[in-house]
N, C-alpha and C positions, 0 to 999 in steps of 0.2 A: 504494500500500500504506500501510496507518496503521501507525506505530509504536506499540509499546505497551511501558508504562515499566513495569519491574520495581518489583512491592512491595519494602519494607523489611521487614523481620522483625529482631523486639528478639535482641541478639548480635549482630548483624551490625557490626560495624565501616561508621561511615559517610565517606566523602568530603566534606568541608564546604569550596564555595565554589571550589576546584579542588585537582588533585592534589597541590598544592604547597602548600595553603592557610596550613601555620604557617609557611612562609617569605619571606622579600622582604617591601619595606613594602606597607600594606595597600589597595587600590584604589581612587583616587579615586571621590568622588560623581560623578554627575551634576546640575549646576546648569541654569534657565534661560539661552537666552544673553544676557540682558541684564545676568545679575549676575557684576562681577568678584569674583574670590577671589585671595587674596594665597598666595602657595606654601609660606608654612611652616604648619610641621603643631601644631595647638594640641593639648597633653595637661596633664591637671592629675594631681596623685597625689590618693587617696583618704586622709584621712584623719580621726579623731575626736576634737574636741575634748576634754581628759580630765576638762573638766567640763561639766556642762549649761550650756547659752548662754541666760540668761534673756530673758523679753520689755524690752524697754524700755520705760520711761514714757510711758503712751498719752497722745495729745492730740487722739485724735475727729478729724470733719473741723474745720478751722479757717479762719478769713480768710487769703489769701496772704498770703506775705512781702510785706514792703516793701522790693523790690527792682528793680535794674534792668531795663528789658525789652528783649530781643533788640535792637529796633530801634538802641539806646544802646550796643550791645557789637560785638565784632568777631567774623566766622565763621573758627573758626579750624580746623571739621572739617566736609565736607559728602559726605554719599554716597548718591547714589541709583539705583540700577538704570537701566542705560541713557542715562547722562547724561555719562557720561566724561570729565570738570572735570578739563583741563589734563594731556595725556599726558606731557609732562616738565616744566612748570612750574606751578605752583600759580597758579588765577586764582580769587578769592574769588567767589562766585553772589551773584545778585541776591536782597538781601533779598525775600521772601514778601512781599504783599498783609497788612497787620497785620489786614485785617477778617475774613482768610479763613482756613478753619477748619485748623487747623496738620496735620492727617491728611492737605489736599489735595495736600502736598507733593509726595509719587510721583509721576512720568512716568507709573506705570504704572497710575494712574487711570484706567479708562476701557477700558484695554486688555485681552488676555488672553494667557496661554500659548500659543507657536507651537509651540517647540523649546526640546532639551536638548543638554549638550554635556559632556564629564567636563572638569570643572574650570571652568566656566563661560564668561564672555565672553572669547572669541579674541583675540591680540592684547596691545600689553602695555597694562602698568598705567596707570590716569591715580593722579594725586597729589592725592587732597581734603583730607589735612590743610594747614594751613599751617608751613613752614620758619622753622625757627628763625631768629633773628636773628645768634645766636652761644652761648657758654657760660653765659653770664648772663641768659638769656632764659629765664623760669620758666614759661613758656606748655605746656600741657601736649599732649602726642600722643595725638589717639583714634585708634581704626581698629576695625574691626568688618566687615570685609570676609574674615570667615572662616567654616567651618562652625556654624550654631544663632546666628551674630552676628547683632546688632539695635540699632544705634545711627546714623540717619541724620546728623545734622546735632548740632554743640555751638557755643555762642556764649560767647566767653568774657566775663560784663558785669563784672568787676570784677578783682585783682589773682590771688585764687584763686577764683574765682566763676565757675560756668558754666552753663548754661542749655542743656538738653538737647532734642531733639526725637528722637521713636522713629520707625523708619518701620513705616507700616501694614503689616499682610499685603498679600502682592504681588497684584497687581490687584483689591486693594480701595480703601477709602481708611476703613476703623475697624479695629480690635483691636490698639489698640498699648497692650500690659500686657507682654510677654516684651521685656527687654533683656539685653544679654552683649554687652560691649566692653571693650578692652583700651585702659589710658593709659600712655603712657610719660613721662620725663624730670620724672619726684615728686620734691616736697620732703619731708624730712622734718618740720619745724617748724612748720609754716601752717597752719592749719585750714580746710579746702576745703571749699565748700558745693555742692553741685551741684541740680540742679531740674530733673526731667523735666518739660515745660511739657504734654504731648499725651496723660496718662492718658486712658483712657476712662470710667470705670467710677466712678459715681459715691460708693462705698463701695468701703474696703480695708480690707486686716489693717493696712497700714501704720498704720491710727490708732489699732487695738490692740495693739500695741507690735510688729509684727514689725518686723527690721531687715534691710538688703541685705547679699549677701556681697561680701568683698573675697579676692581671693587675689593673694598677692603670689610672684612670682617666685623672689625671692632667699629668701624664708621658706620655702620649698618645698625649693630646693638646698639650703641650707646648714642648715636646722633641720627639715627634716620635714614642717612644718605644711601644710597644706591650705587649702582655704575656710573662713572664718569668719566668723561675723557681726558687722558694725561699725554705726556710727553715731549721733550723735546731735542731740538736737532732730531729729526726725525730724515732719514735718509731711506730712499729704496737705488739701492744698484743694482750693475751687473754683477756678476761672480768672477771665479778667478779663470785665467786662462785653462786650468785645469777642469772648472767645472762650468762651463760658456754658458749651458742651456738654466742655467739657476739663478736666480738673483737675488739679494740679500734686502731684506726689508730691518731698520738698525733702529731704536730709539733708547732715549736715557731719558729718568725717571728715576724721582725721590717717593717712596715711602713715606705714609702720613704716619707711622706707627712703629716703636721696638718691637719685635716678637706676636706681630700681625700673621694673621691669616687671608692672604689677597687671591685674587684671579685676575688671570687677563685674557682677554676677546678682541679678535674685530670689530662685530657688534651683537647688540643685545641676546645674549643666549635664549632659545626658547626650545624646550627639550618634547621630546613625546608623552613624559610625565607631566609638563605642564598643559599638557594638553589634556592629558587624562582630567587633570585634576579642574581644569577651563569645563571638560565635560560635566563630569560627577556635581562641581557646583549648580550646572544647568540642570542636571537631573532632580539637584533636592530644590531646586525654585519654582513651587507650587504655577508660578506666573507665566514662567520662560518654558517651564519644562512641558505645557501645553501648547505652543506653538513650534516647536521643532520636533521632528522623531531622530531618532538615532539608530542604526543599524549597521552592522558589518556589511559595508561593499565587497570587503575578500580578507585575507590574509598573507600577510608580506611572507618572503621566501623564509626567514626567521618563524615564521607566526606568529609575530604581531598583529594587532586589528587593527584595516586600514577602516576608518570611519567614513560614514556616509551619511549628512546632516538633511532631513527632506523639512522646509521650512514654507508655511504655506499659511493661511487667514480662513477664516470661516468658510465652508462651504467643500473645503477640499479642493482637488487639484482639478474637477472636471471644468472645461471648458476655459483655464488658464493659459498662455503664456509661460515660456521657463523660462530661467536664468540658471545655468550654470557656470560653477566657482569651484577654483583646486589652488593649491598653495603646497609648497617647500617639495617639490620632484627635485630639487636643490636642495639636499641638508645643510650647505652652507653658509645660504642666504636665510637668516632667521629673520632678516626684517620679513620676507613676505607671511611670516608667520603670526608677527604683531598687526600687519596692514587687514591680516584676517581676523585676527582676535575683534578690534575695531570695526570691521564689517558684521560679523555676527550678533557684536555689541548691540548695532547702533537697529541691524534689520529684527532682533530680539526685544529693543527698546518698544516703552507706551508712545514715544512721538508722534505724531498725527502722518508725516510723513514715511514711518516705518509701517504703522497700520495700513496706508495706502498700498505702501511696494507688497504687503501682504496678499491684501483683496485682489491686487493685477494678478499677481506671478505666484509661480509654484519653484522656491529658489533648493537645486538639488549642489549638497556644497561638499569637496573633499578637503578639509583644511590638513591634512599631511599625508602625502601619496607616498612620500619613501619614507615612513618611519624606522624602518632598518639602517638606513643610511643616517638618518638623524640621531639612535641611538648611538652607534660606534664612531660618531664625529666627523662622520665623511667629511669631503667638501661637495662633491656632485655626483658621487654613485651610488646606486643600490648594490646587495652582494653579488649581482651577477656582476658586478664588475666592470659595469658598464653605464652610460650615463642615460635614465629613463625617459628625460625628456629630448633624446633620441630612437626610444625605440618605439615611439607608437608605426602601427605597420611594419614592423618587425616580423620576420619570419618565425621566430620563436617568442612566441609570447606567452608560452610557460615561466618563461625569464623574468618576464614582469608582470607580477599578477596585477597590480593595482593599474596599469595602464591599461591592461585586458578589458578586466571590470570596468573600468570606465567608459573608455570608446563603448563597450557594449550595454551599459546604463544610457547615453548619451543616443544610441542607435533604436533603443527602446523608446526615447523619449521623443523626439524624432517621428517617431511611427503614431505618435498619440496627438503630439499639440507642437508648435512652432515653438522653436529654441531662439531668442531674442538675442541673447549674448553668451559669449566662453569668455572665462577673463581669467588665468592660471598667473597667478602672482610668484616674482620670483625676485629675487637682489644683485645689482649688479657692480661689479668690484674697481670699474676703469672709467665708469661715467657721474654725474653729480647728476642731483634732482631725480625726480621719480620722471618716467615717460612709458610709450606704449613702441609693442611694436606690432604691427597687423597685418594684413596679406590683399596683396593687390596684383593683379593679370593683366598684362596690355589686351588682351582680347576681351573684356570686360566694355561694357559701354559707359562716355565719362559719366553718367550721374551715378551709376554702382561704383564707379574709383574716387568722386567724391566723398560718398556717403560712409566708404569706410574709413575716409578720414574725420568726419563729423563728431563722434563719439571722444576719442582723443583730443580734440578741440574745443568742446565742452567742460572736459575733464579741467583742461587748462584754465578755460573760463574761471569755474569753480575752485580752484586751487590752484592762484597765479603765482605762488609763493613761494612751492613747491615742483608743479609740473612744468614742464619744457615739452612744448607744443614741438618748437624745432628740431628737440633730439629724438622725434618720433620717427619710424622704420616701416614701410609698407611692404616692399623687396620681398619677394618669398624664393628665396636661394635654394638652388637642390642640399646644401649641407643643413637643410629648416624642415626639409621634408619629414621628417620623424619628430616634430616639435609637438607637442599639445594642440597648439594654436590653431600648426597650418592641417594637421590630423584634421580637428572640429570643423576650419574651411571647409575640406574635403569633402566631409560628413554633411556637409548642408546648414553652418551654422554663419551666414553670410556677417556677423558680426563678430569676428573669434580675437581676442587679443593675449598679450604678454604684458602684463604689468612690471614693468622692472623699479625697484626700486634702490638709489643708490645705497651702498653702506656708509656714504658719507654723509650729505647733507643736499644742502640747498644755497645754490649761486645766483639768485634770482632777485632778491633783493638788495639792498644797499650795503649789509655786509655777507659775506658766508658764511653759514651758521649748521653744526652740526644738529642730524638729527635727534631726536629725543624719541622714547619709546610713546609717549604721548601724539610727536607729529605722525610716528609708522600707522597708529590706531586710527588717528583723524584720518585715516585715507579711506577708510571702510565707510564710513558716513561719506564723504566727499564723491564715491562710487557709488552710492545709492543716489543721493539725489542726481548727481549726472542719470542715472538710468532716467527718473522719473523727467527729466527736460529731452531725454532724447525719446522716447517714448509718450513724451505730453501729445494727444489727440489734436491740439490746437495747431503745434507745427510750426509755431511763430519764431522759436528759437532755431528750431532744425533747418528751415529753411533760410534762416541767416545766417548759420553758419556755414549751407553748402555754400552761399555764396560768398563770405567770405574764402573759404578754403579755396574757392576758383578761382578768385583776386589773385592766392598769394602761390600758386601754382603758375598765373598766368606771371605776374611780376617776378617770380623765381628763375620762369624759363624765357625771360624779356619780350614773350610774345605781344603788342601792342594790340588794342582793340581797330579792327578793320584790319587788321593788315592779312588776315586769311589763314594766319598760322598757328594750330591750337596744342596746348598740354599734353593732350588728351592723346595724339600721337605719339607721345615718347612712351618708350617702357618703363616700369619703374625705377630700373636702376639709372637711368637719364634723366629721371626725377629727381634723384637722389644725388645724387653728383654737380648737375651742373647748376650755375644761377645766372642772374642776369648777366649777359653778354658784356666782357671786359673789365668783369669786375675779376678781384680774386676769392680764394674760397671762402662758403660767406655760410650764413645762416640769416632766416627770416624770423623776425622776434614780432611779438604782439604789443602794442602800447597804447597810451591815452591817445596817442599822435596817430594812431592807425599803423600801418605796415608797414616797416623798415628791415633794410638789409644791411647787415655788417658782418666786419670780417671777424672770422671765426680763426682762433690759433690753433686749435685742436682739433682733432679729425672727431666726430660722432659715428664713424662707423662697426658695424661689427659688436656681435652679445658675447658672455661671455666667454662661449665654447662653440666656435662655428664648425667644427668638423666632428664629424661622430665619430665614436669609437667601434662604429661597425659590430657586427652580430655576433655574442656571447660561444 
């Protein structure tokens, strides 16, 4: 006999996670068994700086430091999956091969996912930091052997000086950009330099002034404070002739505290437990917890539960409109995790405008499709080993369950009622401002290549502060073809986007100003109401900004009114390239003054990861 699962209907009170779900602490992951996890439970408080945290003084890429090299220092923290360095005594590793490329580190080079286990590898702990020598030993404690951690190996080359190594995504051996490790036994006085030596990425925000976060323990207990951004002389270069393809990202940085308990991140950590625990709140909210259901879309290669949010207004879903939403196919990019938290916020909310987007649409939401990769720190893989927001239409899609489940939730949905938008939120490491990127056809006719730029344009409207209309991307490149986005295209979703959002900040107004976990949230309200103006029945707005958009297409590509020669003929990557005739490379900004073109110093092309890592 087949079972068959009872629909939800909006009023219903739902069950989240189990009967008991707001009580007892909350349920381990599921780890590989080759990664140990240490058993305290990491939480940070939220909180907002009470002024804007500017950029720092850029320094471009630049020549490395003149500093020591690993070879010359001592390992004083080493950890890698499957390698279990000294079950009750600390025994230093054999320094690495200096020719060889610092990524090849991982054991689990070469290899792949077997098995999962909650809480990871069985058995107890090995010990990779090194012990102190006594009270007066200023040598500091990493560890990084916990949920979303990412810090393999530190080599201490000078008195406060250390030299860090990330470890790749697990059975790769590239994408080490996401770090989150925790130091113990700080001075307060010294000024500490630190040096990831195994970037990948040959361009960062870092050389445009963004800075890393520091959270300190005791600033947390005893004052409130949160994550904030520290550092200075902040340097990203190249690496050494020995190691070309790497490049070193360096900062120094004081300690607010003796014998502090810190972390440091790119930005804002937001882990699969804080999600869990984002859930289980919704579940006990007599209030909330009747307007969304919650259900398993599938289970990660791990066994994890990929969630599947169905959020809808009285009456049910017949005769609605969708919107579908997915967030973090990137474990690296935690903002798009907060820009969702925000959105769930604000479409959960009593505001009169969230009760509308209720009544229209039936919103079907995945806010973390790789939770596997966000448990073990990735930067941009799941355990196949491969990056997911490459593999929709993939030959193997056993490989990725959550991208299966989806296109095939989304092809259901599809088959019932019209899909309004896809919008898969994601963080991007080499651009500032949050922006879109969407999908455009030269065999398209020009009001469908306007229209999909309308939506993006609106966004800006609503959030001039933040988003960059200009850095917007329509291009649908054969290396896009396995993207989320241009999948949904594919699929018949004539409005599919990529919300990128920078991990730094915002250039936009008068000064540059890092983001805050407050402005990530604000995006999710900011993407509601854009929906309700681009969907308003009146059309007053949509219709002025198609024609704006064909103004600034037309003055982009210098075609003059009358002169017979239209936009609409170029493909998109002739859109995207060229501007008005004789100028040099520019960009089109929006202002009180109307359309202006100026020159632009830095290239806006290209997302994080334009080539796929091809099929598992």
């Amino acid at each position: 006999a087949h079972s068959t699962q009872r629909r939800w209907s909006p009023g219903e009170p739902l069950a989240l996670l189990s009967p008991h779900s707001g009580q007892g602490p909350l349920p381990v992951p599921r780890w590989p068994v080759e990664c140990e996890v240490i058993k305290e439970t990491i939480e940070h408080i939220e909180w907002v700086p009470p002024e804007p945290e500017p950029f720092c003084p850029t320094t471009g890429l630049e020549q490395a430091l003149d500093t020591l090299s690993e070879e010359q220092g001592t390992v004083v923290y080493h950890s890698s999956p499957g390698t279990g360095y000294g079950q009750h005594s600390w025994v230093p590793p054999a320094l690495p091969d200096p020719h060889h490329h610092p990524c090849s580190l991982t054991v689990l080079q070469g290899s792949c996912f077997t098995r999962a286990r909650v809480g990871g590898a069985p058995g107890p702990l090995s010990s990779p930091a090194i012990p102190l020598e006594g009270p007066q030993d200023t040598t500091l404690l990493f560890e990084s052997r916990f949920e979303s951690g990412n810090l393999q190996k530190a080599v201490k080359v000078g008195p406060y000086e250390y030299v860090l190594t990330l470890r790749p995504d697990l059975y790769t051996a590239k994408h080490t950009q996401w770090f989150y490790f925790r130091i113990q036994n700080t001075r307060r006085d010294p000024l500490y330099r630190f040096t990831i030596a195994n970037m990948a990425k040959p361009k960062s925000l870092y050389g445009q002034g963004l800075q890393p976060l520091l959270y300190s323990q005791r600033d947390a207990q005893s004052r409130g404070v949160g994550w904030r951004r520290v550092g200075s002389d902040i340097r990203y270069s190249r690496g050494s002739a020995e190691e070309p393809s790497a490049f070193r990202f360096s900062w120094a940085v004081r300690f607010p505290h003796d014998g502090d308990t810190c972390f440091f991140a790119p930005c804002y950590p937001y882990t699969y437990s804080d999600l869990r625990r984002y859930l289980r709140a919704l579940a006990a909210d007599p209030a909330r917890s009747r307007l969304c259901a919650v259900q398993p879309l599938c289970r990660s290669l791990a066994g994890n539960t990929v969630y599947l949010l169905t959020i809808t207004g009285p009456g049910g879903a017949a005769g609605k409109r969708a919107v579908v939403v997915s967030a973090r196919a990137h474990p690296g990019e935690s903002g798009g995790s907060w820009a969702m938290r925000g959105f769930l916020d604000f479409l959960l909310s009593t505001h009169a405008d969230a009760q509308l987007l209720r009544r229209l649409f039936v919103f079907r939401v995945v806010p973390m499709l790789n939770p596997d990769g966000v448990v073990v720190g990735n930067s941009r893989c799941s355990l196949a080993g491969r990056d997911p927001n490459r593999a929709f239409g993939t030959a193997l899609p056993g490989s990725f369950p959550a991208v299966r489940h989806l296109q095939a939730m989304v092809q259901r949905e599809l088959a019932e009622r019209e899909v309004v938008l896809y919008c898969d939120f994601h963080g991007h490491s080499r651009k500032n401002n949050v922006f879109m990127y969407g999908c455009d056809t030269p065999g398209a006719s020009a009001g469908m290549r306007l229209c999909q730029r309308v939506f993006p344009l609106m966004l800006s409207k609503n959030a001039p502060d933040k988003f960059s209309f200009p850095s917007c991307k329509f291009q649908v490149q054969k290396s896009k073809e396995g993207t989320g986005r241009v999948s949904m295209w594919r699929l018949g979703i004539s409005h599919s986007y990529t919300l990128e959002v920078a991990f730094s900040g915002s250039t936009l107004g008068e000064t540059s100003y890092h983001f805050t976990v407050e402005d990530l949230k604000s995006l999710g309200p900011l993407l509601c109401n854009t929906l309700l103006d681009f969907c308003d029945p009146a059309a007053t707005k949509f219709q002025r900004c198609l024609a704006e958009v064909d103004a600034l297409l037309r003055r982009r590509m210098g075609c003059e009114p009358g002169s017979g020669s239209s936009w609409s003929d170029m493909c998109p990557s002739e859109l995207e390239s060229r501007c008005v005739v004789g100028m040099p490379p520019c960009v089109t900004v929006w202002c009180q003054q109307g359309l202006q073109v100026i020159v632009s110093p830095l290239s806006t092309s290209g997302s994080d990861s334009s080539v796929s890592d091809g099929i598992p």
